[in-house]
C-alpha positions, 0 to 999 in steps of 0.5 A: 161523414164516413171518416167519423163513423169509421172512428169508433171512439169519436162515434162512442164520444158522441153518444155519450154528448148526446145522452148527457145532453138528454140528461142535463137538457131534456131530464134535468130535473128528474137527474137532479131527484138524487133518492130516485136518480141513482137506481134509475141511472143503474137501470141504464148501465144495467140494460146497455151493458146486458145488451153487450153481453147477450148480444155477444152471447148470441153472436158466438152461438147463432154466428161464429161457432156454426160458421167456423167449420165452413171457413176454410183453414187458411181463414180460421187465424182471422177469427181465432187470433183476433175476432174471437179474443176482442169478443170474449174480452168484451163478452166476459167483462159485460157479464161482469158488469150486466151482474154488477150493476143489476146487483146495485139496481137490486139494492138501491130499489131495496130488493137484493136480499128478498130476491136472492133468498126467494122470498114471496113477491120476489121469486121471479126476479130473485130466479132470474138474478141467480140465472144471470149470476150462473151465466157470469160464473160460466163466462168467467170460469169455464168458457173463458179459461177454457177459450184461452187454451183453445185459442193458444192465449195459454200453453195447453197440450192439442189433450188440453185443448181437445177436452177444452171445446165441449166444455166451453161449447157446454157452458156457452149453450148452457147461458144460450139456454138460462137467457131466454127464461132469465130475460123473461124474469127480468122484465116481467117481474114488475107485472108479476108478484111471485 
């Protein structure tokens, strides 16, 4: 037993069996309803990869970055050469596809338009998509190239680098903040007709 669950991969490999076992078993014929199916399956992705990417949100500001003054010097490589650079690959990528498929789930319910103009009855979920997208948009364009430089990925002056923290930590606190009101919009909006 501790052999498998000490490989990731085949702990990964068994989920998907036993999801595809719940699928093709236990849902089938709900799986094979192709006008309903789809946008349920999105709904998934949608949830699992937004699990990922709040969850590593949380992660660097509730753990890593209240933690990494109190590790002593010798120990920061550990988490600045390899923790830190496999969560921001996940982190940035499970943004892309928490907005991806949100953004599928949105037109295959045929709301895409209605909530990213506002329009009545799609407010709250249309805020909340514009919430999500600002949060990718920082991932991906201001934490991300600012950690490349603070963590050595790219050539960046100590200048470079020193201007480089507070505008990731900025950013990161920033989607700490939208997450909580856009989770709000994301499961409410169903409930509520705004």
């Amino acid at each position: 037993m501790a052999k498998f669950f000490g490989n990731l991969n085949a702990v990964l490999i068994a989920g998907i069996v036993v999801l595809l076992a719940i699928m093709f078993g236990l849902h089938s014929g709900y799986v094979s309803d192709t006008a309903l199916y789809p946008n349920q399956f999105f709904r998934f992705l949608h949830v699992l990869c937004g699990i990922m990417w709040i969850g590593l949100l949380y992660y660097f500001n509730f753990v890593q970055v209240p933690a990494m003054p109190g590790i002593p010097a010798e120990h920061k490589p550990g988490v600045t050469g390899h923790i830190a650079p496999k969560a921001l690959f996940w982190f940035r990528w499970a943004a892309a596809f928490t907005v991806l498929t949100g953004l599928i789930v949105a037109h295959l319910s045929g709301y895409l338009t209605q909530a990213l103009t506002l329009q009545t009855g799609f407010t709250l979920i249309g805020i909340g998509m514009w919430m999500a997208l600002i949060m990718a948009f920082n991932v991906w364009f201001i934490i991300w190239p600012a950690q490349k430089k603070i963590l050595g990925m790219v050539e960046a002056s100590d200048e470079e680098k020193a201007a480089a923290a507070p505008r990731a930590l900025i950013a990161s606190r920033t989607n700490t903040l939208l997450s909580i009101p856009m989770l709000y919009c994301m499961v409410t909006q169903g409930a509520l007709a705004v």
